[in-house]
C-alpha positions as CSV (number, residue, x, y, z in Angstrom):
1,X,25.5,92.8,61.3
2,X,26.2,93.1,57.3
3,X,23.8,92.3,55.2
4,X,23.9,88.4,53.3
5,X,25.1,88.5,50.4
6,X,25.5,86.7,46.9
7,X,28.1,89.2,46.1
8,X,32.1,88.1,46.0
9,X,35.0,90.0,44.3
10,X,35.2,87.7,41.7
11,X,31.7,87.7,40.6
12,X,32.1,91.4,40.6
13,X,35.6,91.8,38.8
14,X,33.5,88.9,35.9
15,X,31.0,91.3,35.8
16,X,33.3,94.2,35.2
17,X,34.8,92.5,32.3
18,X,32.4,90.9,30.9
19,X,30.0,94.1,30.4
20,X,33.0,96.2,30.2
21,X,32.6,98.6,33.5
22,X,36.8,97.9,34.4
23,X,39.2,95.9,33.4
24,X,43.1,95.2,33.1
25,X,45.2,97.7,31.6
26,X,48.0,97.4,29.1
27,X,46.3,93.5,28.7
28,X,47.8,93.1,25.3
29,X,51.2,93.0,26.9
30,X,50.5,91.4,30.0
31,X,48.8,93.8,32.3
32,X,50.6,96.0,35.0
33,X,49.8,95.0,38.9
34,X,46.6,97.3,39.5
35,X,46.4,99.6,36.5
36,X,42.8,99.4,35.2
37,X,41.3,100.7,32.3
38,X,37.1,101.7,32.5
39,X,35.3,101.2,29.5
40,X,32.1,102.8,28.3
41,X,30.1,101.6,31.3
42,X,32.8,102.2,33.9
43,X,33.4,105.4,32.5
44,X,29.0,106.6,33.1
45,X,29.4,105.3,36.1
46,X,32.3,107.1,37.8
47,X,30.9,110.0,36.0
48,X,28.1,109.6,38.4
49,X,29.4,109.2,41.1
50,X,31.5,112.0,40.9
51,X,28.7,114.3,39.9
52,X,26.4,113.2,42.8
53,X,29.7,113.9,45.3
54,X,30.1,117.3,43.3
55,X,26.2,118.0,44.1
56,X,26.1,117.6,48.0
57,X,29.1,120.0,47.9
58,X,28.1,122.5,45.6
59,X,24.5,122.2,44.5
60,X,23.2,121.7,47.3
61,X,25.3,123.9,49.7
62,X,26.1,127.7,49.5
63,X,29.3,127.2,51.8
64,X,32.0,125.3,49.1
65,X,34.0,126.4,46.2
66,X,35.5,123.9,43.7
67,X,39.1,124.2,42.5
68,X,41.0,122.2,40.2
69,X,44.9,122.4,41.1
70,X,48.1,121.4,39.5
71,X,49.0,117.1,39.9
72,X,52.6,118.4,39.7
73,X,53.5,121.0,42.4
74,X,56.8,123.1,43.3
75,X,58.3,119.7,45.6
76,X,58.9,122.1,48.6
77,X,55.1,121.7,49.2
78,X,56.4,118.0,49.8
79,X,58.9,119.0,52.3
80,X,56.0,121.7,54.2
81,X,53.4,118.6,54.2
82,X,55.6,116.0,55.9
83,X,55.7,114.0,52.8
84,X,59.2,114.0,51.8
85,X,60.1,112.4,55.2
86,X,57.2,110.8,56.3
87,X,55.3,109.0,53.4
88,X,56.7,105.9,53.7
89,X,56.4,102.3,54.2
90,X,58.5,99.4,55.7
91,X,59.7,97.1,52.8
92,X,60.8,93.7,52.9
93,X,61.8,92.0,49.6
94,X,62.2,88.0,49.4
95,X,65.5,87.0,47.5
96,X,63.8,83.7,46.5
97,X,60.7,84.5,45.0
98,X,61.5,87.9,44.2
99,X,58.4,89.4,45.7
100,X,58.0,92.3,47.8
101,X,56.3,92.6,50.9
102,X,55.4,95.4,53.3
103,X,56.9,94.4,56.8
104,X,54.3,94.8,59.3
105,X,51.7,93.0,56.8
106,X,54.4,90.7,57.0
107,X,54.7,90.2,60.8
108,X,50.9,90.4,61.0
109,X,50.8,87.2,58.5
110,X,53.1,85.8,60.3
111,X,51.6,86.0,63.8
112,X,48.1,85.6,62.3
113,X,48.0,83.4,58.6
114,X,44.2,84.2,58.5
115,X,44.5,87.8,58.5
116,X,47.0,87.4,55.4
117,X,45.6,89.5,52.4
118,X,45.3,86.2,50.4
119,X,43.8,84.3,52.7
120,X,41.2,87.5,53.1
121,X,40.7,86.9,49.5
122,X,40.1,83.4,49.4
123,X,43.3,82.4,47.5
124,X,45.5,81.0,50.3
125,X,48.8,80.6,49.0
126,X,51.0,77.2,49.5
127,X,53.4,78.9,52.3
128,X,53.6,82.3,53.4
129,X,56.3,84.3,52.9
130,X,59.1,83.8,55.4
131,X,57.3,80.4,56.8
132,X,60.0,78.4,55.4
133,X,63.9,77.8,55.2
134,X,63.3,78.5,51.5
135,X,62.2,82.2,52.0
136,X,65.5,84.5,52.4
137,X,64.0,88.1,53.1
138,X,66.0,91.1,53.2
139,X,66.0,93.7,56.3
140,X,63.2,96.3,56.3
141,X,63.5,99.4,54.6
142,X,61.8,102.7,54.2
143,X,60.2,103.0,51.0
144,X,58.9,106.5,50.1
145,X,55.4,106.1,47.9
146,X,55.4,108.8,46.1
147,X,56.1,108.6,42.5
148,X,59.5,110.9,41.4
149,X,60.4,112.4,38.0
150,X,61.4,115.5,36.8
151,X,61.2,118.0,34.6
152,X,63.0,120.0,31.8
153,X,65.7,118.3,29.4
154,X,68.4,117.2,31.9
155,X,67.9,115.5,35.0
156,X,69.7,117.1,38.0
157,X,68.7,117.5,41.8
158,X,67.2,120.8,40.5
159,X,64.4,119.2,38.3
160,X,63.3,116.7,40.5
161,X,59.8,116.9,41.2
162,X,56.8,114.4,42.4
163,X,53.6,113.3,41.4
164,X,50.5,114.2,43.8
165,X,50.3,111.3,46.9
166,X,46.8,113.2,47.6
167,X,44.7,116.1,46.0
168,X,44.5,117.8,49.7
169,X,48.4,120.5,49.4
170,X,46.8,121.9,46.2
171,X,44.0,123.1,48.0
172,X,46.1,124.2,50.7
173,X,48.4,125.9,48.8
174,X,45.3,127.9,47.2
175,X,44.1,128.6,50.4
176,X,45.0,132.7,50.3
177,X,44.4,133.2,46.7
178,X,41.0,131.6,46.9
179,X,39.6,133.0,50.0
180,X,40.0,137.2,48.0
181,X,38.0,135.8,45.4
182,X,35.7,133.5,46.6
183,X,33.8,135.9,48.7
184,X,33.2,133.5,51.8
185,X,34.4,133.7,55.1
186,X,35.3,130.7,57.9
187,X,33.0,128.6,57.8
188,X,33.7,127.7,54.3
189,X,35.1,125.1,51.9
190,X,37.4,124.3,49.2
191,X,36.6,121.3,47.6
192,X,38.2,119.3,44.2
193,X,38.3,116.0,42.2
194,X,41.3,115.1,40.6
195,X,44.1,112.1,40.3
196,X,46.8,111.5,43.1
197,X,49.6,108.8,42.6
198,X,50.8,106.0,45.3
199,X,53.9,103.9,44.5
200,X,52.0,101.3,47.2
201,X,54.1,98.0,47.6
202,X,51.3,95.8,47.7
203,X,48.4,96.8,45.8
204,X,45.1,94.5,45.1
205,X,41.8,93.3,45.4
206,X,40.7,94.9,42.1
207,X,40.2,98.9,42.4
208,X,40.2,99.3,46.1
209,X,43.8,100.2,45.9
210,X,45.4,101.2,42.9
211,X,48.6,102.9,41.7
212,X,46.8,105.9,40.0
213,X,43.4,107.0,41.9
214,X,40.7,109.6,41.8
215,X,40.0,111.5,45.0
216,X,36.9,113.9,45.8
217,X,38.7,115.9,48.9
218,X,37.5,118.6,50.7
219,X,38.7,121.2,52.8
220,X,36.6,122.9,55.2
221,X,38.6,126.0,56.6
222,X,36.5,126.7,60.2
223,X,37.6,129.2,63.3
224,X,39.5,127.5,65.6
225,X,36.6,126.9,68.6
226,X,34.0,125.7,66.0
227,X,36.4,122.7,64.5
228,X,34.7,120.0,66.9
229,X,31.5,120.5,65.8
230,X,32.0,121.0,62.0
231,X,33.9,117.7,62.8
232,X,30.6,115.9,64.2
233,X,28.5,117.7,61.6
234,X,30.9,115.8,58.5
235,X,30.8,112.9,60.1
236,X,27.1,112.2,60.1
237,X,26.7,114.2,56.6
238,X,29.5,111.6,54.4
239,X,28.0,108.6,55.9
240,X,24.3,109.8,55.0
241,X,25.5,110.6,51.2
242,X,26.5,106.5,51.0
243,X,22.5,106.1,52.6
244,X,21.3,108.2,50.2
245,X,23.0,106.6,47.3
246,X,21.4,103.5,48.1
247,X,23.8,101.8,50.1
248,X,22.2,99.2,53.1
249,X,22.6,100.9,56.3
250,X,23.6,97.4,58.0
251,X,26.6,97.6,55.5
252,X,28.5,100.9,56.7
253,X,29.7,101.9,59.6
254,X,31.6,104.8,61.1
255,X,34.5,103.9,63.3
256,X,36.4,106.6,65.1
257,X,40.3,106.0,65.2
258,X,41.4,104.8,68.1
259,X,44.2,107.3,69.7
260,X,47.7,105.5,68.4
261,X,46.5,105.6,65.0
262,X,45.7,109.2,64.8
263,X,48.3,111.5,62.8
264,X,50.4,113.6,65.3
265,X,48.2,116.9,63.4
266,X,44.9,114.7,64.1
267,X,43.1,115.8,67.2
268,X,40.1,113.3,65.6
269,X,39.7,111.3,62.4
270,X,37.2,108.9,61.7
271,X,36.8,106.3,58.8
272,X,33.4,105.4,57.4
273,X,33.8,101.7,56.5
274,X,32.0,99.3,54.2
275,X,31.6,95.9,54.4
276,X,33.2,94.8,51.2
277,X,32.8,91.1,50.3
278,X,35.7,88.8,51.2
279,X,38.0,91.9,52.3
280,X,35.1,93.0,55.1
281,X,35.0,95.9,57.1
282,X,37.4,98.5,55.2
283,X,38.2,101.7,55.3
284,X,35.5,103.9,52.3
285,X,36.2,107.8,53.3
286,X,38.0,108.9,56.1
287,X,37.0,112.5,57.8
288,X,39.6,113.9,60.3
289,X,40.1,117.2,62.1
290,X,43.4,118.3,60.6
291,X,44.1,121.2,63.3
292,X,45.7,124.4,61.6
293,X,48.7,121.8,60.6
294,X,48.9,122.3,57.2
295,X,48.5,126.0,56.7
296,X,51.3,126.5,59.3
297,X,53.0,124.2,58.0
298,X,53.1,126.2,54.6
299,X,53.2,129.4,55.9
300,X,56.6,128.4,58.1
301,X,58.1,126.8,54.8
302,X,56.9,129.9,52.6
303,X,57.3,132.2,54.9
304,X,53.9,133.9,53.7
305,X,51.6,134.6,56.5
306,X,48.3,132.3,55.7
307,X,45.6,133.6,58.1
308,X,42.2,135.1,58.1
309,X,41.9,138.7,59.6
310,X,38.2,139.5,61.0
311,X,36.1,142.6,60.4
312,X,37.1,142.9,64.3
313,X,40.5,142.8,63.4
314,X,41.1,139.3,65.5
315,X,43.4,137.4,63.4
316,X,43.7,133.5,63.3
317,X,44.6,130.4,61.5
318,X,41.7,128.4,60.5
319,X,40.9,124.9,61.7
320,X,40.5,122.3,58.7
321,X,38.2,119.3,58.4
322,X,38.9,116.9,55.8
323,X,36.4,114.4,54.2
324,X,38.1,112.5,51.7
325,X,36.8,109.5,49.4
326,X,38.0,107.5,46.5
327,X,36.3,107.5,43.4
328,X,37.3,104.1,42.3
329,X,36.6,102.7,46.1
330,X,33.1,104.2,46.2
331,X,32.4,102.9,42.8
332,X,33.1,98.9,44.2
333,X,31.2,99.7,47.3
334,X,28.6,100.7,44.9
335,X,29.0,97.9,42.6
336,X,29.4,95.4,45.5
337,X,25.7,96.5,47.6
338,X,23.9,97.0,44.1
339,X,25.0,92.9,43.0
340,X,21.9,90.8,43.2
341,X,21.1,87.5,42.0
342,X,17.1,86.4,41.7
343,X,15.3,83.2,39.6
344,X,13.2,84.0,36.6
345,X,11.1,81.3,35.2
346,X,14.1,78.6,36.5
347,X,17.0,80.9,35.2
348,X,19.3,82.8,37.8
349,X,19.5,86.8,36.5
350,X,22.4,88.6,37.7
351,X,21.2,92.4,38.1
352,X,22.8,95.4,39.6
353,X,20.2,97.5,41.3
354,X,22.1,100.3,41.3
355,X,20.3,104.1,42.5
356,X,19.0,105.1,39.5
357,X,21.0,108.7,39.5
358,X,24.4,106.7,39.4
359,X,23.2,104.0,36.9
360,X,25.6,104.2,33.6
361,X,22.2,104.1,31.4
362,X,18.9,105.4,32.8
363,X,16.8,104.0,29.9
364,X,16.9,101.2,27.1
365,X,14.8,101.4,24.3
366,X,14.1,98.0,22.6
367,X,12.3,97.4,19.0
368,X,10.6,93.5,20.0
369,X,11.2,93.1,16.2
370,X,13.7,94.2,13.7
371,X,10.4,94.9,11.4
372,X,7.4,96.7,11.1
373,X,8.8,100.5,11.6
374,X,9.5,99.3,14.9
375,X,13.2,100.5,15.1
376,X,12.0,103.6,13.8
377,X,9.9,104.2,16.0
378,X,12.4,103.1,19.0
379,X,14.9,105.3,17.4
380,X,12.3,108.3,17.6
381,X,12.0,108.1,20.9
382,X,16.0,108.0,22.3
383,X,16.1,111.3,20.2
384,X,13.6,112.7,22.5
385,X,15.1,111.0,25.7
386,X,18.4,111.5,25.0
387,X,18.3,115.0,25.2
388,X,17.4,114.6,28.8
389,X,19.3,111.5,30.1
390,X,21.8,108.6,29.6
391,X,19.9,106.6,26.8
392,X,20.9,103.1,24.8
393,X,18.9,102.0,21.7
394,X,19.6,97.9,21.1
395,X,17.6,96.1,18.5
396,X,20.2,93.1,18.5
397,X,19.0,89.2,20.0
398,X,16.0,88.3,21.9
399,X,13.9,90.6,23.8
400,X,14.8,88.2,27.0
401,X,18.2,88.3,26.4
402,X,18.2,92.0,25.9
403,X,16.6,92.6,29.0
404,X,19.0,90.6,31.0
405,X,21.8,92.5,29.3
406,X,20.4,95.7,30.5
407,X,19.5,94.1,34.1
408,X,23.9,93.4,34.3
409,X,24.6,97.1,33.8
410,X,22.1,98.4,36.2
411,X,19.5,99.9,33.6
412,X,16.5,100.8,35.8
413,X,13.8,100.9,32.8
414,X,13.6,99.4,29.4
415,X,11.2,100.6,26.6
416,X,9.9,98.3,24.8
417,X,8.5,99.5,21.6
418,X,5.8,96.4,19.7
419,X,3.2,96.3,17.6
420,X,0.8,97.9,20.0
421,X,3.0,101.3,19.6
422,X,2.3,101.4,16.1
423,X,-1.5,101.7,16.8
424,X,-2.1,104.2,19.7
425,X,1.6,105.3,20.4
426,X,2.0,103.5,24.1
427,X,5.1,101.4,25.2
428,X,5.5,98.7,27.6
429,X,8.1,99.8,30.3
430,X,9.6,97.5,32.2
431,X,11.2,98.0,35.7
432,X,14.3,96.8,36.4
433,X,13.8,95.9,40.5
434,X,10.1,94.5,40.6
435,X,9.4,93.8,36.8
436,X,6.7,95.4,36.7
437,X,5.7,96.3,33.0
438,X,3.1,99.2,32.2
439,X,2.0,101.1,29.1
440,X,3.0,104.5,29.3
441,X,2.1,106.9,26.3
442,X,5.0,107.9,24.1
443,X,4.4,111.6,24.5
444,X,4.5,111.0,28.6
445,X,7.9,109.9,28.6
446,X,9.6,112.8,29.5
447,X,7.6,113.0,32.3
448,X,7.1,109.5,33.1
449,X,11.0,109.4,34.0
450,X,12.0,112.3,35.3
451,X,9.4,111.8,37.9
452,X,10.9,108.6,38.6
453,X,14.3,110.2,39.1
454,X,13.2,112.5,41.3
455,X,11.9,110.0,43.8
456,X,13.3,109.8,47.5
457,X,14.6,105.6,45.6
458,X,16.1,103.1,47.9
459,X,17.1,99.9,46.7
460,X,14.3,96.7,47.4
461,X,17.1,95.1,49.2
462,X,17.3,97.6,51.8
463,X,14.3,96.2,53.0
């Protein structure tokens, strides 16, 4: 069973805001439904999590090539993929309170009020929608979610292009023209982090689904007989990297899809799902066995041949496996198993133990007075640290108070520079989980921490 928690969405979103991780965009003039903006602490963090994902595929493997392809591709690659015809959604609007609903959410709340995405989230509503006399809803329709616009000065059927649904056709498309440079043969992967665009009819809770998102997609081209067990062996390896990261065991899972919801290319896709708080078990990464769909797809529509020919001469379309996570998603699975709340000397702290490689700041260096050459000193010491890691110098309020600010951000030490420092050149520092303070000469620090970031670290509350 999941872990107990004091998490909830809203204490996270507050938290968000109020240190300035994520919050609404275009505020000034209202907001737009799920557009968020990351601030300086949101922005450290995703950078993090992207560069950990970007390490177990290319640091640590010898198999994977990155690419970066175009957000706006020729829109035939829409028509290959399935896209065009198939992205869609059932949409109901309501002629009385002018929202818009997606229809089989709607027959679900309907049958079922509890599983309702507002009553998942606590905020129940009066009625819902279609419960009433009141509620005039239209017929379903098919609502296509990608995003259209087009290019060049006039707008005829010729300039009509799309935004990226998913990162996944770029990689595709590159599939020939990286394969003669990349000197690898199947086994082998193409991997990439980039924005993709969903016109989704009923985006919420916070970042887990948003218009505009970050993906970190791979593509892992295999011969045809190998594809099952490249398929068990990314399975097990995407849920590890969440393990690794810090995340509870007890609070992911991996769920194969059950046959009716596999795509008709799918010959096995399987999600790996976090227990988020109040919208529970929910889908974090999903790894399928995509079949040689996609390259024959673009080779019928192109009418290029896309194939790998063996030194033997046998010739074959390659089998692709497919793990693909969000960035923003990850981040609030992050965010949401790192939230802790503990008593100091009668005062709750709120504290993010977050893994130390994906914390925004790894270190905070703190003059305990304004005075005394202290700041200097403090100041002398970021220089040095700086060089080597994610530093922030603040010299403003009470140490305490300082402290906690750096406990809500995820800050695993704090160096406290006093009047000690100015006699033998030691500092206290202070750890973030256990609060454990020790004096650590100034000349160690380098050391001192990137010893500590090199530790196998799991979180206290993993047990």
């Amino acid at each position: 069973m999941p872990t107990t928690d004091p998490a909830t969405l809203d204490k996270i979103v507050a938290l968000c805001k109020r240190r300035g991780f994520i919050f609404g965009a275009s505020e000034i003039y209202g907001g737009l439904a799920n557009a968020y903006d990351y601030g300086h602490y949101g922005v450290l963090l995703k950078r993090n999590v992207v560069d950990a994902w970007w390490d177990s595929m290319l640091q640590e493997r010898d198999d994977i090539v990155a690419l970066d392809s175009a957000i706006i591709q020729n829109p035939k690659t829409w028509e290959a993929s399935g896209h065009l015809a198939g992205f869609t959604d059932p949409l109901v609007d309501c002629k009385t309170c002018k929202r818009r609903f997606r229809a089989d959410h709607l027959q679900e709340a309907q049958a079922n009020p509890d599983a309702h995405p507002d009553v998942r989230c606590g905020r129940k509503p009066s009625k819902l929608p279609g419960e009433t006399d009141e509620c005039e809803l239209t017929e379903p329709r098919e609502f296509n979610l990608m995003f259209e616009t087009s290019i060049g000065p006039v707008k005829d059927s010729g300039s009509t292009v799309f935004l990226r649904p998913e990162t996944a056709q770029g990689i595709f498309l590159d599939f020939k023209t990286v394969l003669t440079f990349a000197r690898r043969r199947p086994p082998f992967g193409i991997a990439q982090v980039g924005k993709s665009f969903r016109n989704e009819i009923t985006p919420s809770n916070f970042i887990f689904r948003t218009l505009e998102f970050e993906q970190m997609e791979m593509e892992f081209f295999v011969p045809p007989e190998q594809a099952a067990d490249w398929y068990e062996h990314w399975k097990a390896a995407r849920l590890q990297w969440y393990v690794d990261l810090g995340i509870r065991p007890d609070n992911l899972r991996l769920r194969d899809h059950d046959p009716d919801e596999l795509s008709h290319y799918s010959s096995g896709t399987a999600d790996v799902e976090y227990f988020f708080p109040n919208i529970q078990w929910s889908e974090l990464e999903g790894i399928a066995n995509r079949g040689d769909f996609d390259l024959s797809a673009h080779a019928a529509a192109s009418g290029k041949a896309i194939e790998v020919v063996e030194p033997d001469g046998r010739r074959y379309v390659p089998h692709v496996i497919e793990p693909a996570a969000g960035v923003g998603r990850s981040m609030l699975a992050f965010l949401c198993d790192a939230y802790d709340e503990d008593t100091i000397e009668g005062e709750t702290r709120t504290v993010l133990r977050l893994h130390p490689r994906l914390a925004p700041v790894k270190v905070a260096i703190l003059p305990l007075v304004r005075k005394d050459g202290q700041p200097e000193g403090a100041q002398e010491i970021q220089a040095t640290l700086k060089r080597l890691m994610q530093t922030e110098y603040d010299e403003g309020g009470a140490i305490g108070k300082r402290y906690r600010r750096q406990d809500e951000i995820g800050t695993p030490w704090c160096v406290t520079v006093d009047h000690q420092t100015l006699e033998d050149r030691t500092v206290t520092v202070r750890d973030r989980d256990s609060l454990a303070q020790e004096r650590v000469a100034i000349d160690a620090l380098p050391g001192h921490f990137a010893a500590r970031l090199a530790e196998d670290w799991r979180s206290p509350k993993a047990g």
